[in-house]
Backbone as XML, in Angstrom:
<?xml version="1.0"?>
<chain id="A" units="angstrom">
  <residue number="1" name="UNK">
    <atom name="N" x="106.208" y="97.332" z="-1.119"/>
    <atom name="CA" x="105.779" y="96.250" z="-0.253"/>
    <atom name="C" x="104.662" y="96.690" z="0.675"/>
  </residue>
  <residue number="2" name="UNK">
    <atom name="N" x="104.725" y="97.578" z="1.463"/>
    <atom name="CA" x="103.684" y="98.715" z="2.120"/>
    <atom name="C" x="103.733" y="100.201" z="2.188"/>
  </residue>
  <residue number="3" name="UNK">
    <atom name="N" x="103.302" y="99.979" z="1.077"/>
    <atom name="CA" x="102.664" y="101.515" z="0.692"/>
    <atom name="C" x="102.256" y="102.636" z="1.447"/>
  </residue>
  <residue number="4" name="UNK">
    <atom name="N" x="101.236" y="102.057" z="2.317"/>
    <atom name="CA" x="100.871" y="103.198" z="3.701"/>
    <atom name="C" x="101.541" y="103.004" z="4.983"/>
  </residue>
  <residue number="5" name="UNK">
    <atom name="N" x="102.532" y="102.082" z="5.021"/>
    <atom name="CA" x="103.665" y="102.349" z="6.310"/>
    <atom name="C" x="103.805" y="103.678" z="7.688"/>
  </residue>
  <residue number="6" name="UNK">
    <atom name="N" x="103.932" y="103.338" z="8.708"/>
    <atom name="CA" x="103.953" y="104.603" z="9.828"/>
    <atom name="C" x="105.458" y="104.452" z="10.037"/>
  </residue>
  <residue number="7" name="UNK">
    <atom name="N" x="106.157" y="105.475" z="9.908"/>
    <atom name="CA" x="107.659" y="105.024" z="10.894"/>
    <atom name="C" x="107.339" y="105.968" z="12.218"/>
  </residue>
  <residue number="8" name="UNK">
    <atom name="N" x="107.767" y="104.780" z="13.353"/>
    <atom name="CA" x="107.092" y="105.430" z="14.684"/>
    <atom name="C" x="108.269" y="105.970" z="14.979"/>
  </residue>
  <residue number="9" name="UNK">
    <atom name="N" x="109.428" y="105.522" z="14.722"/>
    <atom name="CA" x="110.899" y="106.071" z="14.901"/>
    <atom name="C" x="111.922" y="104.775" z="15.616"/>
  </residue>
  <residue number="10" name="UNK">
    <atom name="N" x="112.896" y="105.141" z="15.946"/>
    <atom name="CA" x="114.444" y="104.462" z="16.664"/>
    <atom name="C" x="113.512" y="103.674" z="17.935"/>
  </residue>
  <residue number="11" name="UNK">
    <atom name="N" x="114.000" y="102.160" z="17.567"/>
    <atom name="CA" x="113.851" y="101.655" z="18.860"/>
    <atom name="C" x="115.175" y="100.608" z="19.170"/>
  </residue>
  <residue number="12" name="UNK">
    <atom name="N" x="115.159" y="99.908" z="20.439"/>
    <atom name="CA" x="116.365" y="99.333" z="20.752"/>
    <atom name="C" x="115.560" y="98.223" z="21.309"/>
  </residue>
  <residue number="13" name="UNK">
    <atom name="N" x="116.369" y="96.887" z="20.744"/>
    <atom name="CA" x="116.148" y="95.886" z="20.885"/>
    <atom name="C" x="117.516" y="95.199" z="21.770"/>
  </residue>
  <residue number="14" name="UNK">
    <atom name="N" x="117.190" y="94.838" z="23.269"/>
    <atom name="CA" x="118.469" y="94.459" z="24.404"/>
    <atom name="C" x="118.291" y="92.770" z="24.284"/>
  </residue>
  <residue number="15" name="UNK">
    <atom name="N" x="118.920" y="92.457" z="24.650"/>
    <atom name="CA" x="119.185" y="91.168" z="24.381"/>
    <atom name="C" x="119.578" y="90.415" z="23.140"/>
  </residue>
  <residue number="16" name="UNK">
    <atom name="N" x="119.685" y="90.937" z="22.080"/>
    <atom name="CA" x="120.358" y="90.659" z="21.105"/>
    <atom name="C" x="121.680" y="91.051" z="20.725"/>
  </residue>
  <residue number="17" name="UNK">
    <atom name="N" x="122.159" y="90.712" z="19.257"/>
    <atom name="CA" x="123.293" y="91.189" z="18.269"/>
    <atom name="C" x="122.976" y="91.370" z="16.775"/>
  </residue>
  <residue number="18" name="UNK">
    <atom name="N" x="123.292" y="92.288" z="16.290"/>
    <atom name="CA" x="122.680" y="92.091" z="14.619"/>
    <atom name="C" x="124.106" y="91.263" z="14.171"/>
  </residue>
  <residue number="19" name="UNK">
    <atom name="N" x="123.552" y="90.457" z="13.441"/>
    <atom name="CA" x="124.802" y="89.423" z="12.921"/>
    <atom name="C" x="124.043" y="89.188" z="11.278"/>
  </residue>
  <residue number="20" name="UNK">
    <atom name="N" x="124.780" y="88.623" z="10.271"/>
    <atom name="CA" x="124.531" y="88.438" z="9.321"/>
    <atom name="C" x="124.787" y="86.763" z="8.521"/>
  </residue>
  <residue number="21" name="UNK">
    <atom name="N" x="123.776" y="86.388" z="9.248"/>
    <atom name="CA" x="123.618" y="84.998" z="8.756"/>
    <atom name="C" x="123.095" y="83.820" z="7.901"/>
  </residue>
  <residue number="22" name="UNK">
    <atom name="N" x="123.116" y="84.907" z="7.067"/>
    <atom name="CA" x="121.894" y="84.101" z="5.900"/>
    <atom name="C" x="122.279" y="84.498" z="4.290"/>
  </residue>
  <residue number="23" name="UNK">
    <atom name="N" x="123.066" y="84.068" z="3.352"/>
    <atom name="CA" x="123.457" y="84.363" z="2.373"/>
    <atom name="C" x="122.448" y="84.864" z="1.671"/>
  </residue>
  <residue number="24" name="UNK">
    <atom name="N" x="122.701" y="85.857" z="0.509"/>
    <atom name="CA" x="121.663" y="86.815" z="-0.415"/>
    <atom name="C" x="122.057" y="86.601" z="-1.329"/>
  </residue>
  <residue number="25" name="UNK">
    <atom name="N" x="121.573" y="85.724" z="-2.355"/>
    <atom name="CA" x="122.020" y="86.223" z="-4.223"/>
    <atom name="C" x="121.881" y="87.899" z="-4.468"/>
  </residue>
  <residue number="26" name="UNK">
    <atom name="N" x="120.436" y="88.553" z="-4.272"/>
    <atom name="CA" x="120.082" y="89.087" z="-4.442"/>
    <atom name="C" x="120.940" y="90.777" z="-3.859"/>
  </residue>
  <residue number="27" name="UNK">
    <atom name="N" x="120.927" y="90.560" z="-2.900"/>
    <atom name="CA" x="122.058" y="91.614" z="-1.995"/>
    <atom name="C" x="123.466" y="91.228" z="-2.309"/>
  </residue>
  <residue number="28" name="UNK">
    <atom name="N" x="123.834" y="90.300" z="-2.708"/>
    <atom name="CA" x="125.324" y="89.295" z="-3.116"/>
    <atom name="C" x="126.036" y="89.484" z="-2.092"/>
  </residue>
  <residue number="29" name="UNK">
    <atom name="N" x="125.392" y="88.913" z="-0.671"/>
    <atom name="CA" x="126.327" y="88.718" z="0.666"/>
    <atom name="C" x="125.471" y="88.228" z="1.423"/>
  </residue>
  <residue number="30" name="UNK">
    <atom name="N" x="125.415" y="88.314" z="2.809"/>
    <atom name="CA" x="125.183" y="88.192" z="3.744"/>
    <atom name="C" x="123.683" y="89.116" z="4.349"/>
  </residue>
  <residue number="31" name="UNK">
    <atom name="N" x="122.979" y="88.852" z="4.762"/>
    <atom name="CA" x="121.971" y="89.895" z="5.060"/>
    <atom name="C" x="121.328" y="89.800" z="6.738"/>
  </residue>
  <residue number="32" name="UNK">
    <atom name="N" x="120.944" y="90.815" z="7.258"/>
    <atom name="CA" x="120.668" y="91.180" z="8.707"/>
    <atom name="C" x="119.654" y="90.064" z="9.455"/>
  </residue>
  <residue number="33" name="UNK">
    <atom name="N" x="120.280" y="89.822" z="10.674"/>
    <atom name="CA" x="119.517" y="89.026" z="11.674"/>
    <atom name="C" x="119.790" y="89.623" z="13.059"/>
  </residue>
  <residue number="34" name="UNK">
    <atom name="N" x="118.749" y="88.736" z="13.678"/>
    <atom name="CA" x="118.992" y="89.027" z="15.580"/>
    <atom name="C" x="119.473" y="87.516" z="15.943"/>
  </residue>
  <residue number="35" name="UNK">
    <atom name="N" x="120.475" y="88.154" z="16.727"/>
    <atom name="CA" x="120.998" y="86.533" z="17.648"/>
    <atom name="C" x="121.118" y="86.581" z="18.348"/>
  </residue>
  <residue number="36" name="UNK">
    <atom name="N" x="120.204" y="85.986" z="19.675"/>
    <atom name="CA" x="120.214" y="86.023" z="21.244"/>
    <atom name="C" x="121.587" y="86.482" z="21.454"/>
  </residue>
  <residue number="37" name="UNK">
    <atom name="N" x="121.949" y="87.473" z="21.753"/>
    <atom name="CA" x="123.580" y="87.997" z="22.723"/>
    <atom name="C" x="122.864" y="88.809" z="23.865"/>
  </residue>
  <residue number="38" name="UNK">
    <atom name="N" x="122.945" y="87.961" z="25.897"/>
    <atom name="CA" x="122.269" y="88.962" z="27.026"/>
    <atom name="C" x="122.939" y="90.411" z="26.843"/>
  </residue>
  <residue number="39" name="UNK">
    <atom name="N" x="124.384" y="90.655" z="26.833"/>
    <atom name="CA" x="125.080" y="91.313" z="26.773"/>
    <atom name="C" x="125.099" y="92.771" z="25.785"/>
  </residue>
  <residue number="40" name="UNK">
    <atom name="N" x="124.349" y="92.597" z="24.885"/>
    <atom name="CA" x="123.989" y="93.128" z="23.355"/>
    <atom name="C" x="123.146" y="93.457" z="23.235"/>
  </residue>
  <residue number="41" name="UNK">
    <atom name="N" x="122.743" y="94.629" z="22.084"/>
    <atom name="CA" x="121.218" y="95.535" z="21.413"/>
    <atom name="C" x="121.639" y="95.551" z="20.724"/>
  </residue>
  <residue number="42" name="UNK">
    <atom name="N" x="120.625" y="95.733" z="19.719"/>
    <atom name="CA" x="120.499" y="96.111" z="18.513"/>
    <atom name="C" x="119.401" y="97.701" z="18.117"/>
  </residue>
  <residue number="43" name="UNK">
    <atom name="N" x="119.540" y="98.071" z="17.592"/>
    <atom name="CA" x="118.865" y="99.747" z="17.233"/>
    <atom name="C" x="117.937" y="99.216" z="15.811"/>
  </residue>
  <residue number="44" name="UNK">
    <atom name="N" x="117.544" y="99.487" z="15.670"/>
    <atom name="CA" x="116.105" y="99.408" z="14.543"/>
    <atom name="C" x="115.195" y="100.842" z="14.137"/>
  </residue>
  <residue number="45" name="UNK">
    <atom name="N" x="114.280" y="100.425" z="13.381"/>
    <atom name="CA" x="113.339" y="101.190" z="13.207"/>
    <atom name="C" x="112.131" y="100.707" z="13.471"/>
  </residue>
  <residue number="46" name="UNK">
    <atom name="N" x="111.165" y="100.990" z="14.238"/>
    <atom name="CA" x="109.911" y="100.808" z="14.467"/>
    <atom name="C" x="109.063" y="101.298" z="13.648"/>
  </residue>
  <residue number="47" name="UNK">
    <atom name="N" x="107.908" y="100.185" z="12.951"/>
    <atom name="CA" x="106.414" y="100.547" z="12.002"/>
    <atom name="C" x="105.906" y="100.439" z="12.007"/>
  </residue>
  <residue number="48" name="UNK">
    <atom name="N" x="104.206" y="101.063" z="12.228"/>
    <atom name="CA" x="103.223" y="100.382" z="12.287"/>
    <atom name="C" x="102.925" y="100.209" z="10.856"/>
  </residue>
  <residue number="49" name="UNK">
    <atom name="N" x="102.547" y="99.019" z="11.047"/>
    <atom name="CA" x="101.678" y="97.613" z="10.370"/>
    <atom name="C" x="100.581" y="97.199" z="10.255"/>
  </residue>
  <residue number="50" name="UNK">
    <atom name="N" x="99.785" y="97.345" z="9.341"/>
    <atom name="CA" x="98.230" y="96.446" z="9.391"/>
    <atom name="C" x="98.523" y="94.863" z="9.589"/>
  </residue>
  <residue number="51" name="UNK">
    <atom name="N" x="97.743" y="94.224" z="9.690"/>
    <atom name="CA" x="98.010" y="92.491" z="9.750"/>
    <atom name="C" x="98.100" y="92.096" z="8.095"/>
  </residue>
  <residue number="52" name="UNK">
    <atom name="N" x="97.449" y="93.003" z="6.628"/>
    <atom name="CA" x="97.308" y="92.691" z="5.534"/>
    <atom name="C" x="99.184" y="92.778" z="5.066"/>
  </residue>
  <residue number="53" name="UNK">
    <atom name="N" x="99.824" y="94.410" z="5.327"/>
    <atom name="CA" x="100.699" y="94.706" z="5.668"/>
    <atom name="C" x="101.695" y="93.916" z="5.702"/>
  </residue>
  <residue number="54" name="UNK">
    <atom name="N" x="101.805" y="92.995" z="6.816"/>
    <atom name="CA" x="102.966" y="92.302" z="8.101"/>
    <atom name="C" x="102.558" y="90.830" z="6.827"/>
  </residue>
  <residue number="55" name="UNK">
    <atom name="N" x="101.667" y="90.193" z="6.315"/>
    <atom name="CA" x="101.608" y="89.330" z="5.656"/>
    <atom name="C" x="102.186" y="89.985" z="4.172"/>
  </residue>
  <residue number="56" name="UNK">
    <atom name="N" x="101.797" y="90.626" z="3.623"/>
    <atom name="CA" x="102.570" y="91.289" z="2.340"/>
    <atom name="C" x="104.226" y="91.169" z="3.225"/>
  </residue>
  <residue number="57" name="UNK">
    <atom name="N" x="104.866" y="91.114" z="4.081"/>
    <atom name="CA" x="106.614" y="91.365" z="4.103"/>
    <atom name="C" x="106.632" y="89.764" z="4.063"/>
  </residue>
  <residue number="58" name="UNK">
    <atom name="N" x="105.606" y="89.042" z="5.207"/>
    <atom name="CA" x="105.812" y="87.790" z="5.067"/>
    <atom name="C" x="106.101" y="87.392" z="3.840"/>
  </residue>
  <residue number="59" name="UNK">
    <atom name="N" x="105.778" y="87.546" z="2.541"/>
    <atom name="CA" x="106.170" y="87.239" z="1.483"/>
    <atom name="C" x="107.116" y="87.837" z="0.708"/>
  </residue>
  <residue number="60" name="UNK">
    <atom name="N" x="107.855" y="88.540" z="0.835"/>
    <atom name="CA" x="108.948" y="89.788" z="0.475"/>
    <atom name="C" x="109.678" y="88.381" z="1.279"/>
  </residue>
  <residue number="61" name="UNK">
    <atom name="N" x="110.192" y="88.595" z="2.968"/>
    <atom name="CA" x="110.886" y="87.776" z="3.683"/>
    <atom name="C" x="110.949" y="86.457" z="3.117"/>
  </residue>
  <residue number="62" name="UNK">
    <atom name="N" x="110.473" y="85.972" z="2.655"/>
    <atom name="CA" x="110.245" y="84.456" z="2.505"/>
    <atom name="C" x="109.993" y="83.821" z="3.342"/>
  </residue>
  <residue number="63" name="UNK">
    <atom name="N" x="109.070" y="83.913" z="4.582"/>
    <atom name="CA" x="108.484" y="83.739" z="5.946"/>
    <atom name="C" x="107.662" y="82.960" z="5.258"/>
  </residue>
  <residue number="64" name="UNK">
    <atom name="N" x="107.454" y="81.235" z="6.215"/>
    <atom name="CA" x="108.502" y="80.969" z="7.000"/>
    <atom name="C" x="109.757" y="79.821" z="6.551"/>
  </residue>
  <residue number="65" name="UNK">
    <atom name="N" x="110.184" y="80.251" z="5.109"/>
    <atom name="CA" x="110.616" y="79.350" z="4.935"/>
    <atom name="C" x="112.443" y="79.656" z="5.220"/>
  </residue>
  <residue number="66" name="UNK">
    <atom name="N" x="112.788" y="81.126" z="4.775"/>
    <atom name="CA" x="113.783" y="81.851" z="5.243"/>
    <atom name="C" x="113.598" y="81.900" z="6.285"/>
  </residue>
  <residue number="67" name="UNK">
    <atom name="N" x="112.725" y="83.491" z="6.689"/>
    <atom name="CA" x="112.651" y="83.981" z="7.531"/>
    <atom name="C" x="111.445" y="83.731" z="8.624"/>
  </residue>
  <residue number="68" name="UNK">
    <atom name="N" x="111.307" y="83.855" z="10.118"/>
    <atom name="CA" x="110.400" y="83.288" z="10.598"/>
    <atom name="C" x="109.802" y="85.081" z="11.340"/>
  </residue>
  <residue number="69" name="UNK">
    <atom name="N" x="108.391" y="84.972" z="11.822"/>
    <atom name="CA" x="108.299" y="85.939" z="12.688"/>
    <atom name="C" x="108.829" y="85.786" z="14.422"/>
  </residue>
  <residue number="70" name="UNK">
    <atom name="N" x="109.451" y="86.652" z="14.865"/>
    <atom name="CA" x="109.204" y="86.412" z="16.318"/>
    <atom name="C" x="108.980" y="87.500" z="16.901"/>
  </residue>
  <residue number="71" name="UNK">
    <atom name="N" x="108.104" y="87.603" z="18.068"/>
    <atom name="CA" x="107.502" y="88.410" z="18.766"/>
    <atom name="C" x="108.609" y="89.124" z="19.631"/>
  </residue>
  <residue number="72" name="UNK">
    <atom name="N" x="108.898" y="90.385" z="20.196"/>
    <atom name="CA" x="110.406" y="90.800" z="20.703"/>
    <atom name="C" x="109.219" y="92.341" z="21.439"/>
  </residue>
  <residue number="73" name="UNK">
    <atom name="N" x="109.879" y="92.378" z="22.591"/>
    <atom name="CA" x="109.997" y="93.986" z="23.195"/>
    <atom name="C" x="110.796" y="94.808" z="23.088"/>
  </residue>
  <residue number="74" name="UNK">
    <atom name="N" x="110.805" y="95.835" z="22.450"/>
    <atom name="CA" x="111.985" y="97.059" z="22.089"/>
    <atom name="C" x="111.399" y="98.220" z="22.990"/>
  </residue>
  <residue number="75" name="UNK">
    <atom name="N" x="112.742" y="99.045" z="23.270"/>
    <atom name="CA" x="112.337" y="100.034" z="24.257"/>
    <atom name="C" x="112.248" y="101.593" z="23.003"/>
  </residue>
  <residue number="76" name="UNK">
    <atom name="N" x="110.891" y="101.730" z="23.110"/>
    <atom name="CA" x="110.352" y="102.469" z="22.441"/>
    <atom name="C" x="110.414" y="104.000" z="23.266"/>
  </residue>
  <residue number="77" name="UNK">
    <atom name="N" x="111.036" y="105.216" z="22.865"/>
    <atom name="CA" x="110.724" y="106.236" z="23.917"/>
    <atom name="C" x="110.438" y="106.098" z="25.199"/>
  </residue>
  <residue number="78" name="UNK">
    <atom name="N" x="111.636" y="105.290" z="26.220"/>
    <atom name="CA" x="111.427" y="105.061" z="26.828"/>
    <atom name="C" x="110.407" y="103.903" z="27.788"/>
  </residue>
  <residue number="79" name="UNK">
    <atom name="N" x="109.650" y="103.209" z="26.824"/>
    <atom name="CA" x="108.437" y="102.367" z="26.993"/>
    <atom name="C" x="109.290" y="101.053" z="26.414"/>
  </residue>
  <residue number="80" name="UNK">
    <atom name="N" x="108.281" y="100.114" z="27.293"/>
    <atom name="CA" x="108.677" y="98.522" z="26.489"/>
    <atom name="C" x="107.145" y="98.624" z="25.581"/>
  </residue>
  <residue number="81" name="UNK">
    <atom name="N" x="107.589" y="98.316" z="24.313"/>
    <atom name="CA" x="106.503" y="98.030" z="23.431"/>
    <atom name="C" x="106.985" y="96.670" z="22.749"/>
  </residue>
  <residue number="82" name="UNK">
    <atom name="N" x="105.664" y="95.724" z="22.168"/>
    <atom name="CA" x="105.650" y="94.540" z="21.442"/>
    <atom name="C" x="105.428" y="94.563" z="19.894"/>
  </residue>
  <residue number="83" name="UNK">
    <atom name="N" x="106.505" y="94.109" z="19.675"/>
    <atom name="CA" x="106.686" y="94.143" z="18.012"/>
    <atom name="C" x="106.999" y="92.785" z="17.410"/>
  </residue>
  <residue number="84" name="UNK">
    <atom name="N" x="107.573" y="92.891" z="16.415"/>
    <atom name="CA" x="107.330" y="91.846" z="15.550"/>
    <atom name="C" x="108.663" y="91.964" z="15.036"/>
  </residue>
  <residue number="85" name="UNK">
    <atom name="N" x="109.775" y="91.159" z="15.208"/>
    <atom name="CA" x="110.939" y="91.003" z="13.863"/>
    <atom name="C" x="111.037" y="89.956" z="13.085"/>
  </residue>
  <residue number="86" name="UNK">
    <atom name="N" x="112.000" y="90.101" z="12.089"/>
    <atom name="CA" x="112.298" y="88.685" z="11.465"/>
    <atom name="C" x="113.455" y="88.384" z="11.871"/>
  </residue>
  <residue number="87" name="UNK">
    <atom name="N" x="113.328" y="86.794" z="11.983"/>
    <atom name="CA" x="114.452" y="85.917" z="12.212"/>
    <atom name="C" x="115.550" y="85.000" z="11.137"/>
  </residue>
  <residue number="88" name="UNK">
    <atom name="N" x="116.165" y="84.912" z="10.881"/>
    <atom name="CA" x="116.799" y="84.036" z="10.295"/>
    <atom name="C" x="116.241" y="82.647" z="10.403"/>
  </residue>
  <residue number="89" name="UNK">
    <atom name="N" x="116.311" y="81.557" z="10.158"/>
    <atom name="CA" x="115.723" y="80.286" z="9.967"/>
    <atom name="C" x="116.808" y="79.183" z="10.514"/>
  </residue>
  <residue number="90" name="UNK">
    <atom name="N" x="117.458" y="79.366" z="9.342"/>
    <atom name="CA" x="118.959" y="78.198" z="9.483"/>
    <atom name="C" x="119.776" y="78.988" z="9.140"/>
  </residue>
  <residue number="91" name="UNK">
    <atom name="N" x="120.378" y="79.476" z="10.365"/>
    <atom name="CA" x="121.673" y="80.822" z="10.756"/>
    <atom name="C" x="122.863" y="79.587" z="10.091"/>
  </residue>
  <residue number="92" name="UNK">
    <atom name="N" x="124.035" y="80.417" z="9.277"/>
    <atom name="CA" x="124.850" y="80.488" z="9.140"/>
    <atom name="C" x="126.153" y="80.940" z="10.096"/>
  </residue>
  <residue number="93" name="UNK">
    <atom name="N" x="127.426" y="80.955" z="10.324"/>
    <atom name="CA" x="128.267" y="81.873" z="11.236"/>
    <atom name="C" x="128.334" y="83.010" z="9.858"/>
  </residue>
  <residue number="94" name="UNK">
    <atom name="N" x="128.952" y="84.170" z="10.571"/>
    <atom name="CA" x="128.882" y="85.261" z="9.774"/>
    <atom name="C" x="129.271" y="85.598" z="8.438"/>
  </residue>
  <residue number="95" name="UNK">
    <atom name="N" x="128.365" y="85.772" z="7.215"/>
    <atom name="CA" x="128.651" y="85.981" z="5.768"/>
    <atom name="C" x="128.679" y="87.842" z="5.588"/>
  </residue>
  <residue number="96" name="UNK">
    <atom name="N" x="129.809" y="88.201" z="5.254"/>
    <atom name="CA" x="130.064" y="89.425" z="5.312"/>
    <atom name="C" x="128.548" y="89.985" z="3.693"/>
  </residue>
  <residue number="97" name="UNK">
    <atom name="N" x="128.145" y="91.001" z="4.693"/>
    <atom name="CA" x="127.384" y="91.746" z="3.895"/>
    <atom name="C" x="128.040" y="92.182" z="2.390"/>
  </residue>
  <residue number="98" name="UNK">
    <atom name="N" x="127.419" y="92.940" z="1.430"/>
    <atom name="CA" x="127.523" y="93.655" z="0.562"/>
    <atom name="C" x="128.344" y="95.753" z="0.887"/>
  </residue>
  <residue number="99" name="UNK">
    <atom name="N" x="128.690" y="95.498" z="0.760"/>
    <atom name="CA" x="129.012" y="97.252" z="0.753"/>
    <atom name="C" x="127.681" y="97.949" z="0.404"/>
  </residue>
  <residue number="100" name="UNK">
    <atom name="N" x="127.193" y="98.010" z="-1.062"/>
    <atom name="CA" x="125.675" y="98.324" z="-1.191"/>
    <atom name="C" x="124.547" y="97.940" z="-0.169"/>
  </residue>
  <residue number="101" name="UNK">
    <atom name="N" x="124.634" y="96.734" z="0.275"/>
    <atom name="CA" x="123.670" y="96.205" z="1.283"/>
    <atom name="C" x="123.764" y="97.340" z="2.608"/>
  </residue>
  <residue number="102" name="UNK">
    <atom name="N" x="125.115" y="97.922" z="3.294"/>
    <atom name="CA" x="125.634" y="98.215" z="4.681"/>
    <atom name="C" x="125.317" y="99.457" z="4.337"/>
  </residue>
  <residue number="103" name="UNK">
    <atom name="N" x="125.041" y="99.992" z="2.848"/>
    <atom name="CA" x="124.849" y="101.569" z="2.866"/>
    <atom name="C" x="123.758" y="101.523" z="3.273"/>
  </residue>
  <residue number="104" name="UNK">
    <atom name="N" x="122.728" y="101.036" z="3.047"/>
    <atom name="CA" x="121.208" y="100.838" z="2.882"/>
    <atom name="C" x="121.116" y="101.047" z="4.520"/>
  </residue>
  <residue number="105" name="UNK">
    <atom name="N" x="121.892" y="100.401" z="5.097"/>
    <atom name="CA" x="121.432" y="100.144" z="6.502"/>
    <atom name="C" x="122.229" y="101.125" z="7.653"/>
  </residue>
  <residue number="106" name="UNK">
    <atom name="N" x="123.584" y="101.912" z="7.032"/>
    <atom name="CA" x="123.754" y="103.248" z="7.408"/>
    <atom name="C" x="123.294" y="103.913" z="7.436"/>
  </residue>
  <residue number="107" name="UNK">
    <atom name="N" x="122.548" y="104.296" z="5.909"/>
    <atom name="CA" x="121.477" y="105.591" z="5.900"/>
    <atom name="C" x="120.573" y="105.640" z="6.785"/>
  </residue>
  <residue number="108" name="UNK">
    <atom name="N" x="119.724" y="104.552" z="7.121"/>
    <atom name="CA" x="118.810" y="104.703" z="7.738"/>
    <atom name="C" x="119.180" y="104.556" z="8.845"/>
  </residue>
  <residue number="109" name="UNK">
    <atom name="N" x="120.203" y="104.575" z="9.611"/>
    <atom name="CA" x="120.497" y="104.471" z="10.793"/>
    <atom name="C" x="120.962" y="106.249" z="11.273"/>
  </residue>
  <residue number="110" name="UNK">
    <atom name="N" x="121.524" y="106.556" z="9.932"/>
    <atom name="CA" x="121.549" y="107.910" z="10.157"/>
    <atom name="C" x="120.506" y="108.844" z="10.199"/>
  </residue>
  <residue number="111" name="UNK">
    <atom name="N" x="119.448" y="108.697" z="9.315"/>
    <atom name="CA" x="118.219" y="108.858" z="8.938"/>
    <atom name="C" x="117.310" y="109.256" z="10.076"/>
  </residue>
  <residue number="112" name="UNK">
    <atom name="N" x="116.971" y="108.131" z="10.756"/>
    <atom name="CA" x="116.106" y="107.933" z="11.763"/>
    <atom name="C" x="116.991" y="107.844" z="13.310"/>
  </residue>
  <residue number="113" name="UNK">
    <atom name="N" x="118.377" y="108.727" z="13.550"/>
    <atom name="CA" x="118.920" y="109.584" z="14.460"/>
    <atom name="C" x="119.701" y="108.311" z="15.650"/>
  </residue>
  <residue number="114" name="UNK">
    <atom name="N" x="120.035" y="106.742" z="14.851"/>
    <atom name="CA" x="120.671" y="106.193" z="16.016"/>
    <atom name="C" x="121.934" y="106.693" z="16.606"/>
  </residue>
  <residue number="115" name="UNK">
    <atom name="N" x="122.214" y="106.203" z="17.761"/>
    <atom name="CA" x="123.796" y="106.926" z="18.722"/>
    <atom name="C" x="124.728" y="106.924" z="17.870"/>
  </residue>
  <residue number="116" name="UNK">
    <atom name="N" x="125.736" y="107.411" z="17.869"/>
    <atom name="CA" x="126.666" y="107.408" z="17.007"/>
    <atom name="C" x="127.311" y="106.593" z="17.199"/>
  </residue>
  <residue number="117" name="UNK">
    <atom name="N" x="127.493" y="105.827" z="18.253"/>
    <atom name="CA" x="128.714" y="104.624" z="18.732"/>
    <atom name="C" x="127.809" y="104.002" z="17.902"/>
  </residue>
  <residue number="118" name="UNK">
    <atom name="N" x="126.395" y="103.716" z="17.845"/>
    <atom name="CA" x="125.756" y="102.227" z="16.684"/>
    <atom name="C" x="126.310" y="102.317" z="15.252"/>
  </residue>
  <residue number="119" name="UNK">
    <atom name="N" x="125.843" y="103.705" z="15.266"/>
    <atom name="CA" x="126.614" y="104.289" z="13.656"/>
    <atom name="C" x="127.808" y="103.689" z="13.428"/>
  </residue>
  <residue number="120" name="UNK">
    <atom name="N" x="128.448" y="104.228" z="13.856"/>
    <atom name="CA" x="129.949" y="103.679" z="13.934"/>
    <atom name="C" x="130.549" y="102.247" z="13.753"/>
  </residue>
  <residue number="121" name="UNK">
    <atom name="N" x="129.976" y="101.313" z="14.668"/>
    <atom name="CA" x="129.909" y="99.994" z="14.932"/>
    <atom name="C" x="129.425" y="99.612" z="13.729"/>
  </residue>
  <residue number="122" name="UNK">
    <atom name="N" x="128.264" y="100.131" z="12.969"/>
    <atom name="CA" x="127.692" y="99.468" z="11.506"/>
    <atom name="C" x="128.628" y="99.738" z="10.788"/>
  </residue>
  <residue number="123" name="UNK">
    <atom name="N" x="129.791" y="101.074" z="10.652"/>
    <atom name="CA" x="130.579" y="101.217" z="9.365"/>
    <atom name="C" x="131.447" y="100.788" z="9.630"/>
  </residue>
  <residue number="124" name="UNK">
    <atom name="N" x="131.886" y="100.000" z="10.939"/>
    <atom name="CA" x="132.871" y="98.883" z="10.786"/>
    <atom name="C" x="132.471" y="97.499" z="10.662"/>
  </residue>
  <residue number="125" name="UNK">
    <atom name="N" x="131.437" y="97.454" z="10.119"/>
    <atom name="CA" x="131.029" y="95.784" z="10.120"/>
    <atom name="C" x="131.952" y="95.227" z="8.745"/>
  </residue>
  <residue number="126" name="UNK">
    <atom name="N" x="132.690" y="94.525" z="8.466"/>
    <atom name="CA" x="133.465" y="94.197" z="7.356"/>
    <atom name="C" x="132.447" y="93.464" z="6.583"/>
  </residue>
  <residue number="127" name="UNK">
    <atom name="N" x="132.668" y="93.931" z="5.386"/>
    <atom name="CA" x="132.132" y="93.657" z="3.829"/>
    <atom name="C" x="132.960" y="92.742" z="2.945"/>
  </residue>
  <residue number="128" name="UNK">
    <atom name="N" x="131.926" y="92.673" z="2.017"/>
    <atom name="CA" x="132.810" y="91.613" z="1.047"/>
    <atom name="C" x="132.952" y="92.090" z="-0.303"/>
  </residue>
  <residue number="129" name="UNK">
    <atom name="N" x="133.264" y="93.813" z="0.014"/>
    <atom name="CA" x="133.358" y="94.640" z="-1.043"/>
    <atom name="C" x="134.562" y="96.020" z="-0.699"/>
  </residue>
</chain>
């Protein structure tokens, strides 16, 4: 999808919840969103992006017919920086992920060094496997 990708590393997104609201043939479950929670973060990975880039996912995402862009501040090394996530469209209440899908999103949580309480919290997210 992008080939020359930067991973800038772990950022945290406050004011949200990762919830899974949007059914996947393709993943055969449920797949990742942000949902306003004040109370709540979410941990990510931060990338830089060309604008050619961020339009190539737009079409991977199915933006905007799935997925929409929205503009979000994550605390980057300490810094507020402006990024870009995807949104869900027409949220569902929660469709339990894939087991295959939750590995995908362990690894890289392990990968790219999130807290271990996030860790943790992802390998209890219940599956539909």
């Amino acid at each position: 999808r992008c080939p020359n990708f930067k991973i800038l590393g772990k950022a945290k997104l406050n004011g949200f919840k990762l919830d899974f609201t949007k059914e996947s043939s393709l993943w055969e479950g449920g797949v990742a969103d942000i949902v306003k929670d004040l109370n709540n973060h979410v941990w990510g990975v931060l990338y830089e992006l060309t604008e050619q880039e961020l339009n190539s996912l737009d079409t991977y995402e199915a933006c905007p017919r799935y997925y929409k862009r929205k503009k979000i501040s994550v605390e980057y090394k300490s810094k507020n920086v402006e990024a870009t996530a995807y949104e869900v469209v027409s949220k569902e209440s929660f469709i339990p992920p894939s087991r295959k899908y939750m590995n995908i999103i362990i690894k890289a949580a392990i990968e790219n060094y999130f807290p271990k309480g996030y860790v943790d919290f992802l390998k209890s997210i219940k599956t539909n496997s």
